[in-house]
C-alpha positions as CSV (number, residue, x, y, z in Angstrom):
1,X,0.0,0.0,0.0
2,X,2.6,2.0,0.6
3,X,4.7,1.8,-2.6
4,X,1.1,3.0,-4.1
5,X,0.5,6.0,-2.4
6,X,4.1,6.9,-3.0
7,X,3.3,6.3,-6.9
8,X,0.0,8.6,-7.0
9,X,1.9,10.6,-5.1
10,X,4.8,11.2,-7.8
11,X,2.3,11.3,-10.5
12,X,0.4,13.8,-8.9
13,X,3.5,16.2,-9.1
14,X,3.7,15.6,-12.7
15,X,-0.3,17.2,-13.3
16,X,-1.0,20.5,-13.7
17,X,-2.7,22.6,-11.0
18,X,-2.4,23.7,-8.3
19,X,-1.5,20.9,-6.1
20,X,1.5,21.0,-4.4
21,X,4.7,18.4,-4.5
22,X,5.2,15.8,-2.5
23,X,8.0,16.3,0.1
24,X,9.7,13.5,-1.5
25,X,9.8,15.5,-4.5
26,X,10.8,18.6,-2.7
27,X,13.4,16.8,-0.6
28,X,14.8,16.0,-4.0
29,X,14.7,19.7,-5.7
30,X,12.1,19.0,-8.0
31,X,8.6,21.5,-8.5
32,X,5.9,21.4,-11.0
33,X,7.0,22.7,-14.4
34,X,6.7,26.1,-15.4
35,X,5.6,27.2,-19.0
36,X,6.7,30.7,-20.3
37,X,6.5,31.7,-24.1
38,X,6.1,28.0,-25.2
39,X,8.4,26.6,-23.3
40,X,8.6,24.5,-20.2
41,X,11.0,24.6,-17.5
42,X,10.8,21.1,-15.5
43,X,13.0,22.1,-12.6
44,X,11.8,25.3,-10.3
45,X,14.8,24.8,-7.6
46,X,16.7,27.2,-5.9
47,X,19.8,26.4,-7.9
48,X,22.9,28.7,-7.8
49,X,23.3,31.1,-10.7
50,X,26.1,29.0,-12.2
51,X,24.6,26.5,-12.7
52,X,21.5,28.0,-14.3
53,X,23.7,29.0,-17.4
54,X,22.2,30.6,-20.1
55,X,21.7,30.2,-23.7
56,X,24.8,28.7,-24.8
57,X,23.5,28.7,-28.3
58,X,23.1,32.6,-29.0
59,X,26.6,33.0,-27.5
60,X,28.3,30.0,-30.3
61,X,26.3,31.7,-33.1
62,X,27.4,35.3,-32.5
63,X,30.8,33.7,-32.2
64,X,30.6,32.0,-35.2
65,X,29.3,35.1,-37.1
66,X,32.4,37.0,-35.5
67,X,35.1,34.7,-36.4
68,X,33.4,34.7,-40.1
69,X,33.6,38.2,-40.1
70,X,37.1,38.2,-39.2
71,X,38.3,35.8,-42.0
72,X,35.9,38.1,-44.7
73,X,37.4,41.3,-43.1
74,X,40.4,39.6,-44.0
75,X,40.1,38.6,-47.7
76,X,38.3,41.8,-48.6
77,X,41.0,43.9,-47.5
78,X,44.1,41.9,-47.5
79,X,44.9,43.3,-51.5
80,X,44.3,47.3,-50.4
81,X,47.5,48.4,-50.3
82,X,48.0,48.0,-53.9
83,X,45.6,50.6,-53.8
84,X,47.7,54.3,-53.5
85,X,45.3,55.6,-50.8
86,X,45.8,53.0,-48.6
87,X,49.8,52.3,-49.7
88,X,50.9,53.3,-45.9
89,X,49.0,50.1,-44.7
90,X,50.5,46.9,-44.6
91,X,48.2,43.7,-45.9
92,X,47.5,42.6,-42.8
93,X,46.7,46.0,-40.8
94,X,42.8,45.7,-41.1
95,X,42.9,41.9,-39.6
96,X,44.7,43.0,-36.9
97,X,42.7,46.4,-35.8
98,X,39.6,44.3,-36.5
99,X,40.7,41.4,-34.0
100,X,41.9,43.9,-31.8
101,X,38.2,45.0,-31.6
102,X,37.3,41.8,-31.5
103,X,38.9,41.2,-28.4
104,X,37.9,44.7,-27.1
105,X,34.3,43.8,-27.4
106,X,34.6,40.6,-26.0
107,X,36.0,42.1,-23.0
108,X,33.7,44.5,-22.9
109,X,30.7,42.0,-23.2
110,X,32.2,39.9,-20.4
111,X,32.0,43.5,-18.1
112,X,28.4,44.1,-19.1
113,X,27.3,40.7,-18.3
114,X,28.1,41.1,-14.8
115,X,25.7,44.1,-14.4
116,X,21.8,43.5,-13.0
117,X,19.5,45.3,-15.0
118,X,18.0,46.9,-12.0
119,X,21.4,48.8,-12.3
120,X,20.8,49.5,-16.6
121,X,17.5,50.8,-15.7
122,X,18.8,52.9,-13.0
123,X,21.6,54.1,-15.0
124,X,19.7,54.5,-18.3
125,X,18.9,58.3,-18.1
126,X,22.7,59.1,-17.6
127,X,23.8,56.8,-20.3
128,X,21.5,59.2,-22.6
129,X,22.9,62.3,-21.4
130,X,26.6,61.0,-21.8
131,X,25.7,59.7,-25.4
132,X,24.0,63.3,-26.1
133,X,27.5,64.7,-24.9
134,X,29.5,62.5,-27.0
135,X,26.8,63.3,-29.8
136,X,27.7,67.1,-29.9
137,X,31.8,66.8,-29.1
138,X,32.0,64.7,-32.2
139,X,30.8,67.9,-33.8
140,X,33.9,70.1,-32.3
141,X,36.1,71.4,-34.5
142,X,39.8,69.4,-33.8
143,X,37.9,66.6,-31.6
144,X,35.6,65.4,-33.9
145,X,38.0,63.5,-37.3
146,X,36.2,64.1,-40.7
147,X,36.2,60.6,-43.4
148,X,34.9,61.4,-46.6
149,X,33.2,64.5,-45.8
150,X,31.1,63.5,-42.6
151,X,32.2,64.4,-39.0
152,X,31.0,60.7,-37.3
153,X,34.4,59.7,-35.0
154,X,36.4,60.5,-31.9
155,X,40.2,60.0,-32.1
156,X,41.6,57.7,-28.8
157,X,45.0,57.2,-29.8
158,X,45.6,55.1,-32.5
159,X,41.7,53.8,-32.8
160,X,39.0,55.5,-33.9
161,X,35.1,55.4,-31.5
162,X,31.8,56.8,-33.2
163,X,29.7,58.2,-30.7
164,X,26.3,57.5,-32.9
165,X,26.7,53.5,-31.8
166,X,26.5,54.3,-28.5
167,X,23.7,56.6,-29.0
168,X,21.8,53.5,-30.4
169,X,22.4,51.7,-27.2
170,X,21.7,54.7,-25.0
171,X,18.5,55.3,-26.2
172,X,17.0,51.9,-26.1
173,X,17.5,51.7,-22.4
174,X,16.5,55.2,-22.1
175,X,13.2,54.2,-24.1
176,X,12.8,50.9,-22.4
177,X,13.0,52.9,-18.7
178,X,10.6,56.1,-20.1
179,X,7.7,53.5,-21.0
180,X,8.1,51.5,-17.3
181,X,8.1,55.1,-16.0
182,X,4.7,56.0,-17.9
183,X,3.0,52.7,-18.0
184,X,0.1,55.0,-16.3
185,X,-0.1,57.7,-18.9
186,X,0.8,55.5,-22.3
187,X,-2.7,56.1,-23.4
188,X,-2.3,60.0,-23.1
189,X,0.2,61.4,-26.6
190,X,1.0,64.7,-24.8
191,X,2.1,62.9,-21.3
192,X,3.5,59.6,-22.6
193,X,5.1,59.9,-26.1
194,X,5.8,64.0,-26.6
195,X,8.5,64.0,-24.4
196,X,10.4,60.5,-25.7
197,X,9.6,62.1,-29.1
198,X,11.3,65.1,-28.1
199,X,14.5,63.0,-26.8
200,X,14.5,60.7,-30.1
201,X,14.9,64.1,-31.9
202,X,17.4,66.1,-30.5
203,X,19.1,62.9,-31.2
204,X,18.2,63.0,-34.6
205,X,19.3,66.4,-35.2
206,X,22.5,66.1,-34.0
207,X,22.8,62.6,-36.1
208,X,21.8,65.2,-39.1
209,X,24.6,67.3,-38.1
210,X,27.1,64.8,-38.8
211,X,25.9,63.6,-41.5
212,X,24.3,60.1,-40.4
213,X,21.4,59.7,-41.2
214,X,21.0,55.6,-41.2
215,X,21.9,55.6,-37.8
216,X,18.9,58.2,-37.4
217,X,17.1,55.7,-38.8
218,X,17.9,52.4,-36.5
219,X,17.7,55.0,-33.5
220,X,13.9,55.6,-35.0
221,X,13.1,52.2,-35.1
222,X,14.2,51.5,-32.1
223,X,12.1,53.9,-30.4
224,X,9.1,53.1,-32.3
225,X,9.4,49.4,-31.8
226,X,9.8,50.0,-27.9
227,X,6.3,52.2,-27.5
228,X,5.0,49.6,-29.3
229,X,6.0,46.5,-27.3
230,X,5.4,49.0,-24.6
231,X,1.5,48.9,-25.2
232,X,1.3,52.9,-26.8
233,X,-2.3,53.4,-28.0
234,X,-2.0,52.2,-31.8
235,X,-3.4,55.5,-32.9
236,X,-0.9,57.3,-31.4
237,X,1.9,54.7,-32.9
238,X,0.5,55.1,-36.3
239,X,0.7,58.8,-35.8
240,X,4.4,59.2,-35.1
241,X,4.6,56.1,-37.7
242,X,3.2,58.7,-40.4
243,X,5.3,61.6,-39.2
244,X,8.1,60.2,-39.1
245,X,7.6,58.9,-42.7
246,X,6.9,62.6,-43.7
247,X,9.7,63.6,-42.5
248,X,12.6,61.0,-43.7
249,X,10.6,61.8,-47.0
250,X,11.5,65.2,-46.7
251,X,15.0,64.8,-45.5
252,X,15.6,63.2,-49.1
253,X,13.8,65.2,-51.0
254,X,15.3,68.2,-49.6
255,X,19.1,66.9,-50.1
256,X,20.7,66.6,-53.5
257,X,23.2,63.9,-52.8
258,X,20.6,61.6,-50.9
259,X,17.4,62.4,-53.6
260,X,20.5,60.8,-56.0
261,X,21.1,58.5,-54.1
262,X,17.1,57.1,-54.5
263,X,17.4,58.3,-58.2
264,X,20.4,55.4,-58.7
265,X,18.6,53.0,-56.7
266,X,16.1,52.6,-58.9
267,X,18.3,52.7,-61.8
268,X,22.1,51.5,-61.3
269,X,22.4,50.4,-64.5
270,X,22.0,54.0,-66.6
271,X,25.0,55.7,-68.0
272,X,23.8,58.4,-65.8
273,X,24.4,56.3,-62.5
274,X,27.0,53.7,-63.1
275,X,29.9,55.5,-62.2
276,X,28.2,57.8,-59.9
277,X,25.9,57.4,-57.0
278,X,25.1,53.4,-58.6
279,X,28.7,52.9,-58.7
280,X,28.9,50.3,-54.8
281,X,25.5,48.8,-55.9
282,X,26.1,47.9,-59.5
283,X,29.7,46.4,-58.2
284,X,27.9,44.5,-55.4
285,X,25.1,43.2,-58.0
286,X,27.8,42.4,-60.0
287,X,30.2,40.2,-57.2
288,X,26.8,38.5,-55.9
289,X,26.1,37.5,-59.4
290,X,29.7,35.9,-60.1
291,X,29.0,33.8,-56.9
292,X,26.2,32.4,-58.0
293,X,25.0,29.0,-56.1
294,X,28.4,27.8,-54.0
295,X,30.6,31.0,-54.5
296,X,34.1,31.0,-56.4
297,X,36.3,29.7,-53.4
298,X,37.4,31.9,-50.4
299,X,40.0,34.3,-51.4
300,X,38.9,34.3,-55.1
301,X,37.0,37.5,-55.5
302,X,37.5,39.9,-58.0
303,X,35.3,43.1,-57.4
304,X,37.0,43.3,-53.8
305,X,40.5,44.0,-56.0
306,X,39.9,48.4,-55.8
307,X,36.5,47.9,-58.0
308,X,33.8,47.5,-55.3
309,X,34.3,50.3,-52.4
310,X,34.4,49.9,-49.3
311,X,33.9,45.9,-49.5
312,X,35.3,45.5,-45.8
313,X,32.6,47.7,-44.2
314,X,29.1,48.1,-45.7
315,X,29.4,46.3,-48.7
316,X,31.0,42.7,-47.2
317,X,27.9,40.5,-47.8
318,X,28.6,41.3,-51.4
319,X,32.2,39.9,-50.9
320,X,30.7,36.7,-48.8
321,X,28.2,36.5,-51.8
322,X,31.0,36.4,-54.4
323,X,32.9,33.9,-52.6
324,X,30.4,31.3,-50.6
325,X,27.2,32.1,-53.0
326,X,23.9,31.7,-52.2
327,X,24.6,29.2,-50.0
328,X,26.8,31.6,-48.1
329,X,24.6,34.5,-48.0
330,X,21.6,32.1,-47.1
331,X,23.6,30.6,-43.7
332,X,24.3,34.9,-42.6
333,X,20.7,35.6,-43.3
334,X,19.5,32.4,-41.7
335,X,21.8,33.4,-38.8
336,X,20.5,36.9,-38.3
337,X,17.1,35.8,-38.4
338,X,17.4,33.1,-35.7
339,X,19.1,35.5,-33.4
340,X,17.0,38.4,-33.9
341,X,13.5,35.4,-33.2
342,X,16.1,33.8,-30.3
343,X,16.3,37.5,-28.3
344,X,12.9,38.5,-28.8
345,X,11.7,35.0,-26.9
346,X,14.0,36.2,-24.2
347,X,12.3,39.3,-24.1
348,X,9.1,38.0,-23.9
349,X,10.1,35.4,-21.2
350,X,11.2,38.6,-19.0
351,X,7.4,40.5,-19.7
352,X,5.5,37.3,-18.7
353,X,7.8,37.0,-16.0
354,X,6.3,40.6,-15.0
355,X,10.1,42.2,-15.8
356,X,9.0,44.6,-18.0
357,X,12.2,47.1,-18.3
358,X,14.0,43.9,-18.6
359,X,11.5,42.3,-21.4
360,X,11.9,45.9,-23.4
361,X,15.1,46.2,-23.3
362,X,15.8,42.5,-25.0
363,X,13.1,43.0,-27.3
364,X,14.7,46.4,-28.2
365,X,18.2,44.5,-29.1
366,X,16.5,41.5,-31.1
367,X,14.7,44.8,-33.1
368,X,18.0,47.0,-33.3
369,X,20.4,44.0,-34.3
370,X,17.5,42.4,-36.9
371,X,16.8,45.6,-38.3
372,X,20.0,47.0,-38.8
373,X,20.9,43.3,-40.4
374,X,17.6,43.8,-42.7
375,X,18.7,47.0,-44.3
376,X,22.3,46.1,-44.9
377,X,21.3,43.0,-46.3
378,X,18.4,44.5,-48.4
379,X,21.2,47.1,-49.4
380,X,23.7,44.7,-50.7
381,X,20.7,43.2,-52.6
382,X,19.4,45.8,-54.4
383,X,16.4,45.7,-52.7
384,X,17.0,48.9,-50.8
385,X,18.5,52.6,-51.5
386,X,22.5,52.6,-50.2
387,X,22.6,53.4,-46.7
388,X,25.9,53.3,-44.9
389,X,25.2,50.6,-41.9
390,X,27.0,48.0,-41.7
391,X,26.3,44.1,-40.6
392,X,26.3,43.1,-37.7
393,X,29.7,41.1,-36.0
394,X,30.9,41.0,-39.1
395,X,31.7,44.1,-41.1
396,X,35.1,46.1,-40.5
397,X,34.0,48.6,-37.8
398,X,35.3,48.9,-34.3
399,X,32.6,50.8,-32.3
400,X,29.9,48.9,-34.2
401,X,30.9,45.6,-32.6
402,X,31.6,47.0,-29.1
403,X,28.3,47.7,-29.0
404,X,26.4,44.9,-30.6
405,X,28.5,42.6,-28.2
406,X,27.6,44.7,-25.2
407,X,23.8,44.7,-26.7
408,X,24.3,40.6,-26.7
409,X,25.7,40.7,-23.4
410,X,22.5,42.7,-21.4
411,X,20.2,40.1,-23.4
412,X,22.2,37.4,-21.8
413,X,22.0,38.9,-18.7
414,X,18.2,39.2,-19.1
415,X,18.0,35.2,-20.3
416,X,20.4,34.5,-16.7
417,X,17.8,36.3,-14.6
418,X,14.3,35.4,-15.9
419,X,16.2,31.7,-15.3
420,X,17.1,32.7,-11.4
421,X,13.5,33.9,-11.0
422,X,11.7,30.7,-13.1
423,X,14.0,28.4,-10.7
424,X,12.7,30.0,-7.4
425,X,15.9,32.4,-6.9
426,X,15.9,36.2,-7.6
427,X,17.1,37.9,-10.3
């Protein structure tokens, strides 16, 4: 009889309900199972924080992306010095700066990851006022350095930092702690969205100033995407949806260069275009087509040899498209997209977990890292106007992968605690 109650017993704790576990079961570290976003969690224990882990997976395919990006930095850059503007630089220069980044971020990441969010959240206000004061000293005469006509970087020694990555970073937690702070008012424009509006653009203006107007854009998105996860009145998102549209509208229709820009979008091709503003796109086309299913071999790309520009940096899909072919392209894409769907489950694990700063802020990095992704991708493509953003962990670009590995690193950090809090500890 005995052996039988202890067996309804046990299958008891395997129902769902209410009941509670046997203290057999409890004795033993074992609770009912939780379910959060699909997925259930068998053990509730209070197990230590290192032994909860988190998801090893993200972490081995941003690695994998970063030492891909490494090896294309590499091959699209290792044959520049033949080039006279860049004779000073030895073939292996851009390898090492970009490792040395690498390793940077990595660092950087490893930091960030020891910080609770409670802290981010805290801290997020600051972090927009120290971005907005990096955002206007870029615009110094003698501290800000000029590249081909726009004032986007900060000297520090022999490397190079732009302030408008930062500002990306900055202003998601900033967003992600406004809407906790006005979870009472959201439904109200003047009280809940003017003032974020009114942040996001004094960003934007300053992001003008430069000229950078595609990180304007991801910063845009950003803050759109958080009132929306945030639960602003869809009215109101549509709104600054439609105003915003006005206005990038006018930005390039007001603007010579960028209205060209548009003009050889639509037609790369034209004598008009080819060896002007179509001049990266019709190259890229042109080194995606030579791939065409299983690339020509690693190291075998011809446009990277001085005919497409700046192949290490906004344009190195094109160079991964030459050289691994659809196949290639299809693994980064496939990559990106899993990431950007892996982050935003995290994200929603934190909200149901009743974290909402938390669940915004990973949200807000699956949105920034996937959208920025989208439009260099669609870029490289042809399927969208020439917009100088680069991908994500793997183009050449120092300040760019700082903080993408510190945005991977918070998310991690989100994933660690909504596993403390689903296995009875605290977060």
């Amino acid at each position: 009889m005995n052996g039988l109650a202890d067996k309804l017993v046990s299958g008891m704790g395997r129902l769902p309900g209410p009941a509670r576990p046997s203290r057999r079961r409890a004795a033993a570290g074992v609770d009912l199972p939780v379910r959060i976003g699909g997925m259930e969690y068998a053990r509730t224990s209070n197990a230590p924080a290192h032994v909860l882990g988190f998801d090893q997976v993200l972490i081995w395919v941003v690695v994998g992306l970063l030492a891909w990006g490494l090896v294309m930095v590499y091959s699209a850059t290792i044959a520049l010095p033949d080039n006279p503007r860049f004779a000073r630089y030895a073939p292996h220069d851009f390898l090492l700066r970009h490792a040395m980044w690498v390793v940077i971020a990595c660092m950087a990441a490893l930091l960030a990851f020891q910080v609770r969010m409670n802290w981010w959240e805290k801290a997020a206000p600051w972090l927009f006022v120290g971005a907005l004061v990096m955002l206007i000293a870029v615009l110094i005469p003698h501290v800000g350095i000029v590249v081909n006509g726009a004032r986007r970087w900060i000297g520090l020694g022999p490397l190079r930092f732009q302030p408008s990555e930062v500002a990306k970073l900055a202003v998601l937690l900033y967003a992600a702690g406004y809407m906790v702070r006005k979870m009472d008012v959201k439904e109200r424009f003047f009280r809940a969205v003017l003032p974020m509006a009114a942040a996001v653009g004094v960003v934007g203006m300053l992001l003008l100033a430069q000229p950078d107007m595609g990180a304007f854009m991801v910063i845009a998105v950003i803050a759109m995407g958080i009132l929306f996860l945030g639960g602003v009145n869809a009215r109101m998102f549509f709104l600054i949806a439609a105003i915003l549209f006005v206005a990038f509208a006018l930005m390039i229709w007001t603007s010579d260069w960028r209205r060209e820009r548009i003009f050889a979008y639509l037609d790369p091709w034209s004598e008009q275009h080819a060896l002007g503003k179509g001049y990266q796109l019709s190259h890229a086309l042109i080194a995606i087509g030579r791939g065409e299913i299983w690339g020509v071999g690693l190291g075998g790309s011809i446009e990277k040899l001085h005919w497409l520009p700046e192949a290490h940096t906004d344009f190195l899909l094109a160079v991964i498209g030459e050289e691994f072919g659809l196949i290639g392209m299809s693994c980064v894409i496939v990559a990106f997209m899993w990431i950007t769907r892996r982050i935003m489950v995290i994200g929603r694990q934190a909200i149901a977990l009743d974290r909402v700063f938390s669940g915004l802020v990973a949200q807000g990095i699956g949105l920034w890292i996937g959208f920025q992704a989208f439009i260099n991708i669609g870029v490289n493509l042809g399927a969208l106007p020439t917009k100088g953003l680069t991908l994500p962990f793997m183009s050449y670009g120092g300040s760019a992968i700082l903080v993408n590995m510190v945005g991977i690193a918070i998310a991690l950090r989100v994933d660690l605690e909504n596993r403390q809090l689903m296995h009875g500890g605290r977060a």
